[in-house]
KEKEVO-763604 format. One record per residue (C-alpha): x, y negated, z. Coordinates in pm, 1 decimal. Each point is the difference from the previous one (the first is absolute). Layout:
N
[koltor [X,Y,Z]]
...
//
This chain:
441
[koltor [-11683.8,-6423.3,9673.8]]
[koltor [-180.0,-264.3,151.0]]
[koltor [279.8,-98.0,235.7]]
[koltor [263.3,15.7,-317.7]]
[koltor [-94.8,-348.7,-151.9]]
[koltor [60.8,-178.9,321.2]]
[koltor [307.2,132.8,82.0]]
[koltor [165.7,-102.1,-319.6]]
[koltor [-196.2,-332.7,-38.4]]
[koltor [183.6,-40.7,399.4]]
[koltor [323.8,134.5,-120.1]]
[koltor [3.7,-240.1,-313.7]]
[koltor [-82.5,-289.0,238.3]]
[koltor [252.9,60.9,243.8]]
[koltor [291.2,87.0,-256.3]]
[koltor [-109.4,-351.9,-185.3]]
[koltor [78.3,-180.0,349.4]]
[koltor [323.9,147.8,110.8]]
[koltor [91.0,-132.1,-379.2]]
[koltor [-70.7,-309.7,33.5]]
[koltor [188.3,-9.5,357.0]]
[koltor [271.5,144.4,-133.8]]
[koltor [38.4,-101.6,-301.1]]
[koltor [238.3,-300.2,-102.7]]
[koltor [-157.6,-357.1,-67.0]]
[koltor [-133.2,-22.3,-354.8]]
[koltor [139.6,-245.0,-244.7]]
[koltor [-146.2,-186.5,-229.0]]
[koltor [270.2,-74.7,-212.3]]
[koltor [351.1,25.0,-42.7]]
[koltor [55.1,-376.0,47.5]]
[koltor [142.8,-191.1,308.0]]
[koltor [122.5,116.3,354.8]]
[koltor [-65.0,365.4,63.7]]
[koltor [18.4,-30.2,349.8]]
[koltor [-257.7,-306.0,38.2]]
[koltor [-315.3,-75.8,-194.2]]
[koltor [48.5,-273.7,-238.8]]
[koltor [-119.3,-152.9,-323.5]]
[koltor [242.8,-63.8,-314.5]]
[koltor [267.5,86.2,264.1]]
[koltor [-71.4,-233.5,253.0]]
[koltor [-98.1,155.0,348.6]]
[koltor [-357.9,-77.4,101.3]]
[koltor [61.0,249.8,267.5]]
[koltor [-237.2,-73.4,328.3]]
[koltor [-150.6,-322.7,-159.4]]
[koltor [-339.8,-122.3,6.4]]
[koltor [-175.1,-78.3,-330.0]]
[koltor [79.7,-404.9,16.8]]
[koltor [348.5,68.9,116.7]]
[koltor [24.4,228.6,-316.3]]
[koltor [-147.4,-262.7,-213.1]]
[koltor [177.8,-273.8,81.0]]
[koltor [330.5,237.2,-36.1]]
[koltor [-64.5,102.8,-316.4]]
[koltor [-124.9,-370.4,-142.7]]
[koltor [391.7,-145.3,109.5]]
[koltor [165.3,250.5,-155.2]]
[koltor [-206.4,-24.5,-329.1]]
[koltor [-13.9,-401.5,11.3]]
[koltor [448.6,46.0,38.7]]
[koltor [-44.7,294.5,-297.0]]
[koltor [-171.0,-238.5,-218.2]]
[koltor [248.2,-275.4,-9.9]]
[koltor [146.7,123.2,-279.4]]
[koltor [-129.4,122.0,-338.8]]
[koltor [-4.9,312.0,-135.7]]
[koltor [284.0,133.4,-236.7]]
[koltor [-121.9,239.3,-242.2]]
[koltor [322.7,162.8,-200.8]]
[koltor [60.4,206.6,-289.1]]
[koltor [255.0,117.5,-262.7]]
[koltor [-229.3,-246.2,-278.2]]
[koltor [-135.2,-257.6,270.0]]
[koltor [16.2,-180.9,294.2]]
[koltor [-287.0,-227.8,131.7]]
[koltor [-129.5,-147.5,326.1]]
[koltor [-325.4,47.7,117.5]]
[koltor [-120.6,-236.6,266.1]]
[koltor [-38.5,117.2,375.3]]
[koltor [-356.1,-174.8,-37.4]]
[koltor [-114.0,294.0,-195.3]]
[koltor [19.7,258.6,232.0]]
[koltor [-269.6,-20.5,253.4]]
[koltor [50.7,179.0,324.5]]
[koltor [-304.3,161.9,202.7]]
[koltor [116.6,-19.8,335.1]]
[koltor [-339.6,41.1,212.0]]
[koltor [-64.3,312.0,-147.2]]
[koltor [356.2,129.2,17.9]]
[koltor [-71.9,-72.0,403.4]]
[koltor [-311.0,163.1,-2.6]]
[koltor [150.2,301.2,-225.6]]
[koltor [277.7,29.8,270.3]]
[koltor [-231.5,-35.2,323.5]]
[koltor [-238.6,235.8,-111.3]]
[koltor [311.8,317.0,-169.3]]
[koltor [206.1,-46.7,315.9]]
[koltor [-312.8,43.7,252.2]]
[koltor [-0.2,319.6,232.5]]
[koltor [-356.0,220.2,-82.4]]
[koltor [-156.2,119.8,287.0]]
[koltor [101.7,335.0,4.6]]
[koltor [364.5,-54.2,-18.7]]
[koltor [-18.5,-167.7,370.7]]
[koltor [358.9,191.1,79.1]]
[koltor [164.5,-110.2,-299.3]]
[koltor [261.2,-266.1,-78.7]]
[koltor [-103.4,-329.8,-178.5]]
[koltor [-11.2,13.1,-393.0]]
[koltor [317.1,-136.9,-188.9]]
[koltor [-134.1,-132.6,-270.6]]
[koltor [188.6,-168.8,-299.8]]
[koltor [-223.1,-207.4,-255.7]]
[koltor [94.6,-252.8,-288.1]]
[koltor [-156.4,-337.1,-72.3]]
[koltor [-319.4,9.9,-171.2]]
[koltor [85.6,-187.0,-324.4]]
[koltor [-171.8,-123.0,-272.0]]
[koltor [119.0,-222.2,-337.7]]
[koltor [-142.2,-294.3,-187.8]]
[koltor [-100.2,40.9,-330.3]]
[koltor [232.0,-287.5,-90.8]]
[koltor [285.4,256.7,47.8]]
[koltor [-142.5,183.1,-398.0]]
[koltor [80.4,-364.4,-157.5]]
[koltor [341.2,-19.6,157.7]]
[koltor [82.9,381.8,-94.4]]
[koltor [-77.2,-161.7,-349.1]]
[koltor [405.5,-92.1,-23.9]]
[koltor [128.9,337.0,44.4]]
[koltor [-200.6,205.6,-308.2]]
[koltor [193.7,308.4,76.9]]
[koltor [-108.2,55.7,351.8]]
[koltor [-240.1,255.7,89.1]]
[koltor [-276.6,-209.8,131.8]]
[koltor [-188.4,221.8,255.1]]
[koltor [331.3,169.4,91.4]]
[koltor [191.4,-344.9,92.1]]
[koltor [-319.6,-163.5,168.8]]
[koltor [20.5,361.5,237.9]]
[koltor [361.8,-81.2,33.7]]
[koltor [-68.0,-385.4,142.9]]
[koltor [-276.6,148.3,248.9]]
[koltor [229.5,224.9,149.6]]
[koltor [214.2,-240.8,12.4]]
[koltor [-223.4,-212.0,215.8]]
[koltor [-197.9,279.9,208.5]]
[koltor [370.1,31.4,167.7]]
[koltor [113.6,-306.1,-43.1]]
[koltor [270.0,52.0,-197.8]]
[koltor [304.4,-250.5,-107.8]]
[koltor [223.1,9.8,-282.5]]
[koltor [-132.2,19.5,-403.4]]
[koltor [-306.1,239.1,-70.2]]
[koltor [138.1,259.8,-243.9]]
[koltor [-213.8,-23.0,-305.0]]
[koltor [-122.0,328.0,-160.4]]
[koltor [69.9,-123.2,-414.8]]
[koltor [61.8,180.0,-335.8]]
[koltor [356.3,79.4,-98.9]]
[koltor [120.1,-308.2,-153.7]]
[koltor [152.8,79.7,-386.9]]
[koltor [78.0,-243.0,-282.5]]
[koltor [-296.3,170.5,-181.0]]
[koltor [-236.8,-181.3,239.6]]
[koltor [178.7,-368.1,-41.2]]
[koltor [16.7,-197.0,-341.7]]
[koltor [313.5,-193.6,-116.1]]
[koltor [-10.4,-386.2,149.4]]
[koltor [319.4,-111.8,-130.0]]
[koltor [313.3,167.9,-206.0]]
[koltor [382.8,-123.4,-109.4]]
[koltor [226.7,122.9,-242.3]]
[koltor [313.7,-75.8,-83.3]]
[koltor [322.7,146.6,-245.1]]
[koltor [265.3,113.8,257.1]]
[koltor [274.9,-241.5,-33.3]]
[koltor [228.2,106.6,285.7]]
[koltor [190.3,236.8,103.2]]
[koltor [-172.5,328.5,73.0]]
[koltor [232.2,99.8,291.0]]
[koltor [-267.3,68.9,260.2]]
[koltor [-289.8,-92.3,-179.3]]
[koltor [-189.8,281.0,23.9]]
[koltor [29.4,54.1,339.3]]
[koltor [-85.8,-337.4,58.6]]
[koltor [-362.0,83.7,-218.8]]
[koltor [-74.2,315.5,202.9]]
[koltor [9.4,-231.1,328.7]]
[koltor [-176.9,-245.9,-136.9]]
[koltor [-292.2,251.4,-190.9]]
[koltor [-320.9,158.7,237.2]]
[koltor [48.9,-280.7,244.0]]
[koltor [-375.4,-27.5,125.2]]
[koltor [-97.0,-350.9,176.2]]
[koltor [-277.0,6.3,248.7]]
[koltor [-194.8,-360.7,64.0]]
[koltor [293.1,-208.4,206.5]]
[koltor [269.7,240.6,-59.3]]
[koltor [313.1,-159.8,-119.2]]
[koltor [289.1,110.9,-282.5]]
[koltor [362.6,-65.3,35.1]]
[koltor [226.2,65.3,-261.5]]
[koltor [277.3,29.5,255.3]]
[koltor [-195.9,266.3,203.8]]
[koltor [28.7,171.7,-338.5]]
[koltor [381.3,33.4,-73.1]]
[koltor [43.5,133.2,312.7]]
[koltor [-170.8,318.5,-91.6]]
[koltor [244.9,29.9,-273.6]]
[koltor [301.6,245.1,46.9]]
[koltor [184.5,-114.0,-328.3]]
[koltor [184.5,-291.9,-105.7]]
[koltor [-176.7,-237.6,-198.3]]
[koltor [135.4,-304.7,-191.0]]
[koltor [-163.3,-413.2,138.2]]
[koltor [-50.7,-98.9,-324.4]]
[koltor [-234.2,343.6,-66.1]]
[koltor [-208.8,-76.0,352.6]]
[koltor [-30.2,-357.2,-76.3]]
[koltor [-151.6,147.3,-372.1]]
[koltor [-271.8,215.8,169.9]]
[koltor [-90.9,-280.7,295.0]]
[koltor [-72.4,-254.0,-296.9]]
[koltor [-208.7,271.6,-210.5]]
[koltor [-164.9,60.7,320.5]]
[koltor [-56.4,-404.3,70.3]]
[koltor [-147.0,-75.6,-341.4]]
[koltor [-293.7,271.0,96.0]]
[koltor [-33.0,-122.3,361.7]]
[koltor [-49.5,-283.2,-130.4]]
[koltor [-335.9,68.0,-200.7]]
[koltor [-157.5,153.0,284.0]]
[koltor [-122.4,-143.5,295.0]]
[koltor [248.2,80.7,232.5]]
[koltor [192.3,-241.6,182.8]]
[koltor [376.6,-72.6,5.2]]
[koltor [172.6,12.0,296.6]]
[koltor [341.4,-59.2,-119.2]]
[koltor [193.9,-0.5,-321.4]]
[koltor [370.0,-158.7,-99.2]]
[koltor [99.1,-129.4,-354.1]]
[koltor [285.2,130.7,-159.4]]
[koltor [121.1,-360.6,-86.8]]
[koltor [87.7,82.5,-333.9]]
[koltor [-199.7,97.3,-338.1]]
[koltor [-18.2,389.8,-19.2]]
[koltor [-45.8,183.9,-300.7]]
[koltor [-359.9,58.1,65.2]]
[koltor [-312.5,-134.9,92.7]]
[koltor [-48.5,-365.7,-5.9]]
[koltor [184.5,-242.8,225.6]]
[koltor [-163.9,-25.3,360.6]]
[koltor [-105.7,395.8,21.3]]
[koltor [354.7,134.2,33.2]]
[koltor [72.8,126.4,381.9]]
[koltor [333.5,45.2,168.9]]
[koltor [4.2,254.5,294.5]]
[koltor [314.4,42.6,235.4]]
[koltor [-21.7,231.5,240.1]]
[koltor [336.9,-171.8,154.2]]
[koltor [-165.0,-371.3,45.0]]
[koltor [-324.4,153.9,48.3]]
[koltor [-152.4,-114.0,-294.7]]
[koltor [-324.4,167.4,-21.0]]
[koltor [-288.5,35.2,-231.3]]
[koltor [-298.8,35.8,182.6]]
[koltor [-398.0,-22.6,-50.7]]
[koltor [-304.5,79.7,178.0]]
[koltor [-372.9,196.9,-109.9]]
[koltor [-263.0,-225.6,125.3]]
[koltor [-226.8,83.2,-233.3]]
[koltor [-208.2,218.8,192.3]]
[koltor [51.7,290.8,-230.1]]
[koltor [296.9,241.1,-30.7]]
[koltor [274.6,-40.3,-247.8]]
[koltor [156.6,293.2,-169.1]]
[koltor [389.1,-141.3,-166.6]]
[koltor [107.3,256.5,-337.9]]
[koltor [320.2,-57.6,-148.2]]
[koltor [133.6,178.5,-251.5]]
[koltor [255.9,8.4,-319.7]]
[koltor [-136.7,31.9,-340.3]]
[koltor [170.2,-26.0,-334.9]]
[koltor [275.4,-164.4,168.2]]
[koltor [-242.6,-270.2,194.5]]
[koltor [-61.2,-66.1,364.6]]
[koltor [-386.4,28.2,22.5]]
[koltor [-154.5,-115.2,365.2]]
[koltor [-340.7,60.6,19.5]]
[koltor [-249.2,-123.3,354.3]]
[koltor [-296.7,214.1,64.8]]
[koltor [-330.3,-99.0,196.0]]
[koltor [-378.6,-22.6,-29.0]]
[koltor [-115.2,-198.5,-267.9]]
[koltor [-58.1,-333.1,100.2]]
[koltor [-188.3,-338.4,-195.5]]
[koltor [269.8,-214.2,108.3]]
[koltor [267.5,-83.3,-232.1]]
[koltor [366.7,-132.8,118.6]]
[koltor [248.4,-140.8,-252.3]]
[koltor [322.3,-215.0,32.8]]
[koltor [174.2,-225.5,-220.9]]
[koltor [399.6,-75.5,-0.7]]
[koltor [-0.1,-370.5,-111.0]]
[koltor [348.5,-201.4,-101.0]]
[koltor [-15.5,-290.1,221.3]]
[koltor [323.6,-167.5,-111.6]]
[koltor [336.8,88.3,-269.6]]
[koltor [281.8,-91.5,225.8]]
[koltor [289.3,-124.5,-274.5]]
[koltor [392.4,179.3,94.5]]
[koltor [296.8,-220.2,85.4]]
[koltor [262.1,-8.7,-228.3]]
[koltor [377.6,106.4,172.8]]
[koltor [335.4,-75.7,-197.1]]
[koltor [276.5,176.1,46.7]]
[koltor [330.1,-87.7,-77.7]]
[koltor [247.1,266.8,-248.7]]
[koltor [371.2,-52.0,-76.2]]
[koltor [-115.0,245.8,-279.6]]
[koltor [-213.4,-213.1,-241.4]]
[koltor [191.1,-265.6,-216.1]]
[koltor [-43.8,-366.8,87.1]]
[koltor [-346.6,-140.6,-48.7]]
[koltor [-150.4,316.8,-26.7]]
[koltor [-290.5,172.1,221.7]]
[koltor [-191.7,295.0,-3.2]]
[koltor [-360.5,144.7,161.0]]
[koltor [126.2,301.9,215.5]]
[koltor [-353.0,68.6,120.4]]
[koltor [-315.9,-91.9,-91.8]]
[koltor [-257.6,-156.4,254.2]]
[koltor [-332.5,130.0,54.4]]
[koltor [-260.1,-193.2,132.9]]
[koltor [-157.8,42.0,333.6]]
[koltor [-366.6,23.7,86.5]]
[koltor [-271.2,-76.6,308.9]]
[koltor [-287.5,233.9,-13.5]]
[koltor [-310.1,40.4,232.4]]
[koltor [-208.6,275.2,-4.5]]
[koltor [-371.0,-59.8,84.9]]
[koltor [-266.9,332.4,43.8]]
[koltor [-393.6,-60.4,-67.0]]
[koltor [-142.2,157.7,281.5]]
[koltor [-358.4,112.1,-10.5]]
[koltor [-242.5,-302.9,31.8]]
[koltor [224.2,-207.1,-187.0]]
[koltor [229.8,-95.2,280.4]]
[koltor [335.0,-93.9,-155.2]]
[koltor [321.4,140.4,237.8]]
[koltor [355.7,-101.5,-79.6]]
[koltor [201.5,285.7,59.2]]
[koltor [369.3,-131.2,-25.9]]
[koltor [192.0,-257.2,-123.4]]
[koltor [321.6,127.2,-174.6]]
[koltor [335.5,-195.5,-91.6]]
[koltor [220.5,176.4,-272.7]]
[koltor [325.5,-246.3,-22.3]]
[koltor [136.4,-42.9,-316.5]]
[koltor [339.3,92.7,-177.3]]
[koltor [262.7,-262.0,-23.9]]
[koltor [149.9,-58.9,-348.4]]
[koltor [377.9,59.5,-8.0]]
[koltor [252.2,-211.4,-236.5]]
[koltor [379.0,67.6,-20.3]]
[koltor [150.3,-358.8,-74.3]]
[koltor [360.9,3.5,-88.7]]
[koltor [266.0,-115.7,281.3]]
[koltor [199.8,-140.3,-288.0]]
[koltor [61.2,-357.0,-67.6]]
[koltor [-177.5,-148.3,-312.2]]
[koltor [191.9,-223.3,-236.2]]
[koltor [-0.3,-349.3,127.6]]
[koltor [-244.0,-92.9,-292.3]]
[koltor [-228.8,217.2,126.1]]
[koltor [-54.2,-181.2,298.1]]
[koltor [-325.5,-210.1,13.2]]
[koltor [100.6,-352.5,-11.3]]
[koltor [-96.2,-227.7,328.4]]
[koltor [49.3,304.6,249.2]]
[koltor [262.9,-33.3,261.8]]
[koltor [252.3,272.4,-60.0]]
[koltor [331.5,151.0,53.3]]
[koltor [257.1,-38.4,-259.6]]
[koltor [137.4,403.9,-7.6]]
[koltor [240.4,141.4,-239.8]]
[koltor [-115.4,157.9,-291.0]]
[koltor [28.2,431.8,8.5]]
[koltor [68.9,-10.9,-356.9]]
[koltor [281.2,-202.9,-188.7]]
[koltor [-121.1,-244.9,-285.3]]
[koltor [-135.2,-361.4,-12.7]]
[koltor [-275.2,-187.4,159.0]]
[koltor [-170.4,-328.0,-20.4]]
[koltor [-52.1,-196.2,341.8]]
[koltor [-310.5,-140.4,96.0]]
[koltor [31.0,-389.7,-38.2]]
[koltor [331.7,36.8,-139.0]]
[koltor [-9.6,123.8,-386.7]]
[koltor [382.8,-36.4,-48.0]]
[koltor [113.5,162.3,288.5]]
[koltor [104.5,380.5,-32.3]]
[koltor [122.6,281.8,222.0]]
[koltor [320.3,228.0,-72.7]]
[koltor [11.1,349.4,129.3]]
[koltor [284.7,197.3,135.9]]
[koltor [-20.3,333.4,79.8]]
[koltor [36.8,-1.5,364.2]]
[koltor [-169.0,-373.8,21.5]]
[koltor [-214.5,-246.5,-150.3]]
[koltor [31.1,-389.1,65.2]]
[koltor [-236.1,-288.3,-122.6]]
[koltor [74.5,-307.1,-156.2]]
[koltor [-191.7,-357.5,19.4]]
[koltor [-38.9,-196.7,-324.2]]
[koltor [346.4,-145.5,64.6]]
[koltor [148.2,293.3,44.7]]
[koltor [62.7,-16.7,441.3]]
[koltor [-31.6,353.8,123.8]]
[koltor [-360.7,11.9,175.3]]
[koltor [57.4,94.3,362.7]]
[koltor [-155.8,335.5,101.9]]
[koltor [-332.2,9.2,183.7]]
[koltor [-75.5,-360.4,-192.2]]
[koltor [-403.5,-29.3,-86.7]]
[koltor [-232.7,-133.2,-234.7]]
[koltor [-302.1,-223.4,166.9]]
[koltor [-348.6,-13.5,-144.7]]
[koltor [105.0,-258.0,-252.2]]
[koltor [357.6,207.1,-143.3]]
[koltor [215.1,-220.5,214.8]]
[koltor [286.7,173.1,112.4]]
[koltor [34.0,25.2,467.5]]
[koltor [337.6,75.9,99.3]]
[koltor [145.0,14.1,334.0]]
[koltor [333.1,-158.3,-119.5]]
[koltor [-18.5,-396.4,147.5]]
[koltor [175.9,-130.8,-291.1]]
//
């Protein structure tokens, strides 16, 4: 019995060694080459400690560069590459002393070791997570040190709470009675409602129709890209671009209406730079467009004002009728007049922005004037004009000559002077009633 305990306590020995000669090379992590050792995937294979050192502090000086992208469904911020602090010394020392043969494996291979960064974040990092309230905090500042204990590139995926519309309060809402045509409205609604706007993510309307399969009428998009303009505009988004329809709708004010054309590439477009996400409802209710902009409730306040700049009078057109007796006019269409607008927004801090500057051009007035010739005594005296013949038959008194009368025919009409001398065709009265002829006598 006394020999039994050193036998085993030999045999344990011996099978330990032939392990650790046979054995593979350990790993101490899944990172980087598997073939070489490395650290955060860059090969530190046969290096000395100050070689390894000065390795790793280039590639984390290149890594740092640029700042770090932190992204989520209800956020996206930036967290400065200052914050994360890199301990490279002991990383060296970590990977010296893991990937160093013992003694008693003298027949084995070398140690391939894999080891990430030692990383560690400043407490500034709490005060930027600040603008993203629905991130897990512990969870997303695990997330960034991965990130940088492999150096990493590319956004840090952000471990966050669902975002709903029961987390978010109502910034800014529109409404209007549906005035158009309904062909393709609600399809046009259902694109527009559940659009969710991260921090610098951008909205075009014409991105929109294109998920449509059905027809839809102009005038009905133009209807629901205004609605959607008036609440844009009491947020504090920014406008990227936005056309006037040129002429006054049916509703809203003039200087919010917007004309999209998918053909000229007429776009309505805006941008979230509000650091928060932006949830978009629409929706029809008792016969009204309702547009409603989600987001965490914020102090500021944005509102705009659509203010008449200048009433721009119509021209007046006449047009001539054979159809209206002589002397006689009539208003065929009403003008309208025509209007300069410019929108302004109060912007938080009480920075005034002007928004547009809209021209809406008026509508001419129209007058039918009669193509038939007065009666000479209708004439205003002291105008140079043609002497014509008469469309009816009768009598008429010449201008500057009282006595002097015409007789009518039915196929002609001629024209006396006070002596009774046919007066030539063509002949005119001057400013003063004196009669110009072309006849030398």
């Amino acid at each position: 019995m006394k020999y039994y305990y050193p036998i085993v306590t030999w045999g344990v020995l011996i099978v330990f060694l032939l392990y650790q000669v046979i054995a593979p090379p350990s790993i101490a992590s899944a990172k980087g080459d598997l073939l070489n050792g490395s650290i955060a995937g860059i090969n530190v294979e046969g290096k000395k400690i100050s070689e390894i050192e000065a390795l790793l502090a280039t590639e984390v000086t290149a890594w740092k560069e640029s700042d770090l992208v932190v992204q989520g469904t209800t956020a996206k911020i930036v967290i400065p590459s200052s914050y994360i602090q890199f301990d490279i010394k002991n990383t060296a020392k970590q990977y010296i002393s893991e990937s160093s043969k013992p003694w008693y494996n003298f027949l084995g291979g070398d140690k391939k070791v894999q080891l990430p960064l030692q990383v560690s974040v400043d407490e500034k990092i709490y005060e930027v997570l600040k603008e993203a309230p629905l991130f897990f905090v512990d969870e997303t500042i695990e997330a960034i040190r991965n990130h940088g204990r492999y150096l990493q590139t590319g956004p840090v995926e952000a471990q966050e709470v669902e975002l709903t519309k029961d987390l978010l309060s109502r910034i800014s809402f529109e409404t209007q009675e549906v005035v158009v045509s309904e062909n393709g409205l609600l399809p046009i609604i259902n694109a527009v409602n559940d659009t969710t706007l991260l921090n610098g993510e951008s909205f075009s309307f014409l991105e929109k129709l294109t998920e449509i399969d059905s027809l839809y009428n102009e005038e009905t998009a133009n209807f629901v890209a205004s609605t959607l303009y008036s609440a844009v505009l009491k947020s504090e988004m920014a406008i990227q671009e936005r056309h006037s329809q040129h002429q006054l709708p049916d509703y809203l004010v003039p200087g919010i209406e917007v004309k999209v054309d998918a053909k000229r590439k007429q776009d309505f477009a805006f941008i979230n730079n509000t650091n928060r996400p932006v949830m978009i409802e629409a929706f029809i209710k008792e016969e009204r467009l309702v547009i409603e902009l989600y987001s965490f409730e914020s102090e500021m306040k944005v509102a705009y004002d659509a203010s008449k700049l200048e009433v721009v009078q119509p021209r007046t057109i006449y047009r001539l009728t054979p159809t209206l007796a002589a002397g006689q006019e009539k208003v065929l269409e009403e003008g309208k007049n025509g209007l300069r607008v410019q929108v302004k927004r109060q912007l938080p801090g009480g920075e005034i922005e002007v928004v547009s500057r809209d021209f809406y051009p008026p509508t001419d007035k129209v007058i039918l004037v009669s193509t038939q010739t007065p009666p000479v005594s209708m004439v205003i005296p002291g105008e140079v004009m043609p002497i014509e013949s008469q469309p009816q038959g009768g009598t008429s008194t010449q201008p500057g000559n009282p006595n002097t009368t015409t007789s009518t025919a039915e196929d002609e009409t001629t024209f006396t002077d006070e002596n009774g001398k046919p007066i030539p065709e063509g002949a005119t009265y001057d400013k003063g009633g004196n009669l110009i002829t072309s006849d030398p006598q």
